[in-house]
PAVEXRO-753499 format. One record per atom (N, C-alpha, C): x, y, z; residue in one letter. Coordinates in pm, whole numbers, plus 50000, padded with zeros to 5 digits. Example, Ala and Ser with C-alpha at 12.3 -4.5 7.8 and 13.67 -1.06 7.14 Angstrom:
# PAVEXRO-753499
513194943150780A;512304955050780A;513204967050780A;512854977550708S;513674989450714S;512905000350787S;
This chain:
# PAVEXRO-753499
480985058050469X;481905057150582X;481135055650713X;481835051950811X;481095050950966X;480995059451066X;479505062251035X;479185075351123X;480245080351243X;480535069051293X;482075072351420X;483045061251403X;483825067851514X;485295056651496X;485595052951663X;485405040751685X;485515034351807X;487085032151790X;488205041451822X;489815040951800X;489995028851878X;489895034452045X;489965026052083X;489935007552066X;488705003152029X;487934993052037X;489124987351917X;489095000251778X;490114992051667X;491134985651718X;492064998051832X;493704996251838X;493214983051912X;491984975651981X;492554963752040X;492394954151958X;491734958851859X;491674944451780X;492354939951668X;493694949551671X;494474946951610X;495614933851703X;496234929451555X;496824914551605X;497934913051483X;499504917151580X;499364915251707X;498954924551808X;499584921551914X;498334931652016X;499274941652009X;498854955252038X;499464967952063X;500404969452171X;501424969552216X;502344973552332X;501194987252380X;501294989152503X;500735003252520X;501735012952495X;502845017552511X;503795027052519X;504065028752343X;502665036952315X;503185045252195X;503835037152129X;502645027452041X;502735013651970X;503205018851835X;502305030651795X;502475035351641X;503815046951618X;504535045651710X;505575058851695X;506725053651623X;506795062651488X;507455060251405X;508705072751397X;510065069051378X;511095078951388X;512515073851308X;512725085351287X;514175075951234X;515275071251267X;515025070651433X;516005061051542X;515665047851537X;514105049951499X;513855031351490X;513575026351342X;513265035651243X;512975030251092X;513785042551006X;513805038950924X;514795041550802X;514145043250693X;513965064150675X;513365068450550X;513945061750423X;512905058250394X;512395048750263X;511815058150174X;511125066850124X;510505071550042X;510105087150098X;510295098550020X;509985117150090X;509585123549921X;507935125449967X;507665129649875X;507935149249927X;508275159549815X;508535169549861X;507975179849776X;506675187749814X;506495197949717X;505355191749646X;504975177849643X;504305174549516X;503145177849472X;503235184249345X;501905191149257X;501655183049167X;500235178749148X;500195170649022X;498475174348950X;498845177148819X;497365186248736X;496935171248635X;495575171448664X;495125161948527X;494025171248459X;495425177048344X;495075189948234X;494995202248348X;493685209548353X;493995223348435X;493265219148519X;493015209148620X;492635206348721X;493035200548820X;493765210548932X;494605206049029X;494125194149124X;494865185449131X;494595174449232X;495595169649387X;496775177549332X;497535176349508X;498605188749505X;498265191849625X;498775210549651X;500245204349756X;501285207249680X;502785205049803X;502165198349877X;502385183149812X;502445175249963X;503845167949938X;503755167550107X;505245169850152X;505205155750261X;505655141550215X;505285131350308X;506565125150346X;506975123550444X;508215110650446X;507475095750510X;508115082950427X;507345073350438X;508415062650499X;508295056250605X;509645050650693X;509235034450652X;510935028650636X;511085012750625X;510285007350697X;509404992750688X;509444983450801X;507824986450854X;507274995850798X;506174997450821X;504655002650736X;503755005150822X;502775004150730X;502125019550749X;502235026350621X;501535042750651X;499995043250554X;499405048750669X;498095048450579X;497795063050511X;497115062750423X;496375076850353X;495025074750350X;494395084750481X;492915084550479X;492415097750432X;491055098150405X;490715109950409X;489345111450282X;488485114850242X;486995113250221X;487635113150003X;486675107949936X;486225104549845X;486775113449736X;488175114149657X;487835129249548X;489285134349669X;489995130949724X;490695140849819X;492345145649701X;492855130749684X;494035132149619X;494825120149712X;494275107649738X;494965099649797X;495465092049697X;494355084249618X;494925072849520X;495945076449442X;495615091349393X;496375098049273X;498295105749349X;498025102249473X;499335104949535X;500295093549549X;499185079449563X;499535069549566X;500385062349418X;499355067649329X;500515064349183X;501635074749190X;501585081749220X;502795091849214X;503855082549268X;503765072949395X;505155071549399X;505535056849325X;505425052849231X;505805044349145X;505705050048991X;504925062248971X;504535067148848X;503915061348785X;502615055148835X;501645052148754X;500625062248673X;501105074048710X;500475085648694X;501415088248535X;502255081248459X;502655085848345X;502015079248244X;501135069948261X;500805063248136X;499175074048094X;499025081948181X;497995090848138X;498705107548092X;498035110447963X;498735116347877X;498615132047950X;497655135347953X;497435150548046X;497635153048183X;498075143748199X;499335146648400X;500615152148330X;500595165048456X;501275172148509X;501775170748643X;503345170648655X;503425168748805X;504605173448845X;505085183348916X;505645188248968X;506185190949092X;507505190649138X;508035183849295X;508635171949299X;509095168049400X;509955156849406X;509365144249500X;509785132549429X;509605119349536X;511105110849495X;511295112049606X;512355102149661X;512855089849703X;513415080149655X;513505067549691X;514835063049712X;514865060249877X;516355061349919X;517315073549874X;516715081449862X;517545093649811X;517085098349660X;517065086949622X;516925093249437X;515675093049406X;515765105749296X;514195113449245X;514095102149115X;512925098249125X;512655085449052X;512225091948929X;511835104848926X;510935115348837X;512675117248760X;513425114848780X;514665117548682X;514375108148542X;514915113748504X;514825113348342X;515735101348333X;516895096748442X;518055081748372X;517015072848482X;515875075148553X;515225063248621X;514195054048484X;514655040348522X;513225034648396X;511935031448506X;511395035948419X;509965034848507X;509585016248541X;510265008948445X;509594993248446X;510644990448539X;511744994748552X;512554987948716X;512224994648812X;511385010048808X;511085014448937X;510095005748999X;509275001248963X;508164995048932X;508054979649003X;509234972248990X;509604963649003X;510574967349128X;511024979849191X;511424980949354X;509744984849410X;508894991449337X;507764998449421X;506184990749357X;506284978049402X;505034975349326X;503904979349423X;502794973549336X;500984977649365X;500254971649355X;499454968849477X;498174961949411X;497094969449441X;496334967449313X;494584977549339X;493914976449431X;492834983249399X;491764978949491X;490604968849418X;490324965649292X;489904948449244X;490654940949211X;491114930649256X;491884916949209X;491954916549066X;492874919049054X;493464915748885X;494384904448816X;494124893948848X;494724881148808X;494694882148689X;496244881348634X;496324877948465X;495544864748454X;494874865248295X;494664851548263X;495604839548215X;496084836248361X;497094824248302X;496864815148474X;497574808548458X;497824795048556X;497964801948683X;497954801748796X;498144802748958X;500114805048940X;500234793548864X;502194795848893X;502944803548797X;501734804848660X;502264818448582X;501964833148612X;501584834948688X;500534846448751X;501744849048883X;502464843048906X;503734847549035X;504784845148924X;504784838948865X;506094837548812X;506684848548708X;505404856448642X;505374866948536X;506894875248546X;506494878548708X;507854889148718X;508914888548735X;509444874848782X;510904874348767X;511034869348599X;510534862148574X;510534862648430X;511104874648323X;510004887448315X;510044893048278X;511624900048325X;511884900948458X;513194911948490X;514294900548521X;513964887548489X;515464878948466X;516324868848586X;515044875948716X;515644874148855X;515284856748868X;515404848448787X;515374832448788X;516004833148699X;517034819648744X;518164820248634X;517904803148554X;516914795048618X;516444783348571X;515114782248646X;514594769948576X;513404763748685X;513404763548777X;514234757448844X;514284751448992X;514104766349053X;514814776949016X;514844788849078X;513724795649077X;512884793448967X;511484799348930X;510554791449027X;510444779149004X;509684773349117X;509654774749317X;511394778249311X;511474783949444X;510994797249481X;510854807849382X;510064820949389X;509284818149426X;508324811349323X;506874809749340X;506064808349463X;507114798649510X;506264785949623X;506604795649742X;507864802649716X;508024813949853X;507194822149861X;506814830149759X;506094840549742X;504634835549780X;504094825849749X;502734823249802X;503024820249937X;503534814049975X;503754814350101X;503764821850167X;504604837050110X;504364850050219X;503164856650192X;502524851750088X;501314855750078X;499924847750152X;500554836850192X;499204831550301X;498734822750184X;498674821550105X;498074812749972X;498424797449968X;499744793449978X;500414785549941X;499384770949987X;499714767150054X;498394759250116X;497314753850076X;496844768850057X;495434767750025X;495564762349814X;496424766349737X;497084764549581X;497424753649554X;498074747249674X;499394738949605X;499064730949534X;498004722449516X;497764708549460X;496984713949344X;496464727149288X;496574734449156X;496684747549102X;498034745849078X;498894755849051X;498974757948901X;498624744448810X;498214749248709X;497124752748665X;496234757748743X;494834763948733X;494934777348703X;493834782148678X;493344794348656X;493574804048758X;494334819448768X;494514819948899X;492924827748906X;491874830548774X;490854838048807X;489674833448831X;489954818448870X;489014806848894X;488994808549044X;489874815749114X;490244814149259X;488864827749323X;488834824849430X;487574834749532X;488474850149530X;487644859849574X;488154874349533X;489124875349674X;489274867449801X;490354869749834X;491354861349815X;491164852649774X;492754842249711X;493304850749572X;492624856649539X;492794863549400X;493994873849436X;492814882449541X;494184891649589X;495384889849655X;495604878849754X;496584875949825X;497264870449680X;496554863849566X;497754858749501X;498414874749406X;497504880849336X;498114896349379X;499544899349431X;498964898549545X;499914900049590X;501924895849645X;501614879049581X;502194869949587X;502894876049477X;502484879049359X;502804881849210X;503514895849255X;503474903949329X;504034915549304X;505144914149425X;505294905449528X;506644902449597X;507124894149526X;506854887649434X;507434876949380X;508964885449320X;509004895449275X;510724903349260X;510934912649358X;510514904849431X;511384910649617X;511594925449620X;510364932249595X;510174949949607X;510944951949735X;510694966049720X;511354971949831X;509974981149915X;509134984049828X;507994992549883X;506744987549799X;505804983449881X;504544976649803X;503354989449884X;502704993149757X;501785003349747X;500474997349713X;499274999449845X;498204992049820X;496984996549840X;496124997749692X;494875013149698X;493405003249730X;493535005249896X;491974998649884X;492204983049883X;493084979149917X;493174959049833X;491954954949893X;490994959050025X;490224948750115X;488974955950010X;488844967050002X;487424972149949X;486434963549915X;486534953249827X;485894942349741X;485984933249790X;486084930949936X;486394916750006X;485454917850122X;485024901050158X;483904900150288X;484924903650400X;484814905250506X;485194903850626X;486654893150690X;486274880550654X;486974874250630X;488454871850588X;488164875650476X;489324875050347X;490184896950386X;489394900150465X;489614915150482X;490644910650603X;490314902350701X;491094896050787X;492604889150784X;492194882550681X;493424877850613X;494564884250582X;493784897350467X;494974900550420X;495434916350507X;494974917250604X;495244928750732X;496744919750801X;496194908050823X;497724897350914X;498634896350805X;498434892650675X;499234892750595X;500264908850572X;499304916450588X;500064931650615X;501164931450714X;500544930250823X;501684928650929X;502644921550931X;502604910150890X;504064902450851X;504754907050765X;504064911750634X;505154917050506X;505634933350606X;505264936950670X;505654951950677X;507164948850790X;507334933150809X;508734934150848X;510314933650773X;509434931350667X;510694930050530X;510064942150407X;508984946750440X;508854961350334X;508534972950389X;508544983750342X;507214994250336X;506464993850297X;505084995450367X;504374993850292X;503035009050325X;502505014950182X;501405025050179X;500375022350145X;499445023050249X;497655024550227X;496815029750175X;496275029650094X;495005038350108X;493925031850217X;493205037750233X;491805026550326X;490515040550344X;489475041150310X;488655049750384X;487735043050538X;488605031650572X;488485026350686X;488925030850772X;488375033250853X;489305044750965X;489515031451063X;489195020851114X;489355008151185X;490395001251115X;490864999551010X;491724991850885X;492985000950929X;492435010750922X;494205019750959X;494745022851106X;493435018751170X;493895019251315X;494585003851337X;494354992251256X;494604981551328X;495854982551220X;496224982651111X;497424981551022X;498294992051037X;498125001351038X;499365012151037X;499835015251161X;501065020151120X;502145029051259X;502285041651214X;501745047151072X;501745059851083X;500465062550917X;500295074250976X;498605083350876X;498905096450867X;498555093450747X;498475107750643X;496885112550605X;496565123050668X;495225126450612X;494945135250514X;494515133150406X;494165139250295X;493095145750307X;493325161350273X;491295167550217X;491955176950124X;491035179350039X;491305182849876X;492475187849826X;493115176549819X;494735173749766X;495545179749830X;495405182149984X;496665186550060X;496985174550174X;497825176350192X;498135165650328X;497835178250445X;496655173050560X;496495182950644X;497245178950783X;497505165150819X;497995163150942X;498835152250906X;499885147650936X;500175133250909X;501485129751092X;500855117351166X;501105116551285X;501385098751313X;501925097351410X;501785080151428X;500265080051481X;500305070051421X;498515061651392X;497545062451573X;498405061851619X;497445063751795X;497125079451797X;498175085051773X;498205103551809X;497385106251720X;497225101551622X;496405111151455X;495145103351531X;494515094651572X;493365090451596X;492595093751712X;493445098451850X;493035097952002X;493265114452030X;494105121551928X;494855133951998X;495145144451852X;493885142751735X;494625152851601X;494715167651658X;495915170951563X;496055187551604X;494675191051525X;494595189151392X;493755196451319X;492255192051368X;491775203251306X;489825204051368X;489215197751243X;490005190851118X;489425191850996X;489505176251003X;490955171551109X;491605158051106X;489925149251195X;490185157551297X;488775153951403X;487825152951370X;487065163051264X;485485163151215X;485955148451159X;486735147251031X;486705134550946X;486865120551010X;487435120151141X;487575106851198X;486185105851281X;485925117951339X;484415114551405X;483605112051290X;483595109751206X;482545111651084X;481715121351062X;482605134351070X;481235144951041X;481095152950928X;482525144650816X;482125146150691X;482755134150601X;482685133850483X;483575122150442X;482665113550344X;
């Protein structure tokens, strides 16, 4: 991580530019709880990994989860789609909420939650198939094309909001794992709006990417976060100053502060929030 955090220097180089008047203030006069995790405990076997955390996550925007190596971010992060069930010794206890309903209920299916709350990793994971089978997988699979013509209009939208389209079009029946590690991910990402989520959950997507392609898909953030929610991980403390309107800081599986993204960076209550953004541990 980076010995310090030039907040400042981030919030300007975010684009678009910051309004000054309390750019990152998030409330529910202006956004619309989307997701409240409440209480949540979760054990892999007898080893606790998140102590009651207690998050509300608002429409329309982008919330980050920072906080050092081993904390309980990623593993909070599957919690809210339940990626955390396909591993046999999780335990998890407490509630997460989506639009109201506990997804942890027993009449929720996990493959349509899944399909309102998708994810992309932090390495590019392109199925091995074509550029237009690789977006097209998911309406497929959940039915949302009712012919070609309709499948092909997904597609070509979805890369499109993914920044890709352009750069694909003339081969689409290619390989999508023939493509560079950030076309890979933006198409990623193409593939997981492609059934028009409601909340896209994203651990790390830039980690494995130059500068560049880290650029890319930061603007690409900001546009999707006007038609989703969307949750971060980043141990970028600059990545979350320029993408988010609101941060959650993690240290060993508790949520210790969580504030809009200017206040948690220029003004933390906590002394634990401060050491970790100055870099004096992490």
């Amino acid at each position: 991580m980076e010995d310090s955090v030039d907040v400042q220097s981030a919030m300007k180089q975010r684009a678009p530019a910051v309004p000054e008047k309390n750019p990152g203030a998030i409330s529910a006069q202006e956004h619309a709880l989307k997701m409240k995790t409440e209480n949540l405990n979760l054990w892999y076997g007898a080893k606790q990994a998140l102590h009651d955390a207690s998050l509300e996550i608002y429409d329309s925007s982008v919330t980050a989860l920072i906080g050092p190596s081993g904390c309980g971010k990623s593993t909070f992060l599957r919690c809210l789609n339940r990626m955390n069930d396909v591993i046999d010794f999780v335990k998890i206890k407490g509630e997460v909420r989506l639009d109201g309903e506990d997804i942890y209920d027993k009449d929720v299916d996990p493959v349509q939650l899944r399909a309102r709350v998708g994810m992309v990793f932090q390495k590019p994971n392109p199925f091995p198939k074509s550029i237009f089978e690789n977006v097209a997988y998911g309406p497929r699979i959940h039915g949302t094309a009712s012919n070609k013509t309709d499948l092909e209009e997904i597609v070509v939208k979805s890369l499109k909001r993914a920044g890709l389209f352009e750069e694909v079009k003339d081969r689409l029946d290619e390989m999508g794992t023939g493509l560079s590690g950030g076309q890979q991910q933006r198409l990623c990402i193409a593939r997981a709006i492609a059934v028009n989520p409601e909340v896209l959950l994203m651990d790390e997507p830039c980690s494995a990417l130059d500068p560049i392609a880290t650029a890319k898909i930061e603007t690409l953030m900001d546009e999707l976060r006007e038609s989703l929610c969307i949750v971060i991980v980043t141990h970028s403390m600059q990545q979350a100053a320029r993408v988010s309107q609101r941060t959650a800081f993690f240290h060993l599986g508790k949520i210790i502060e969580v504030d809009d993204t200017t206040t948690m960076f220029t003004n933390p209550r906590d002394v634990k929030t401060q050491d970790y953004i100055m870099g004096r541990f992490g």
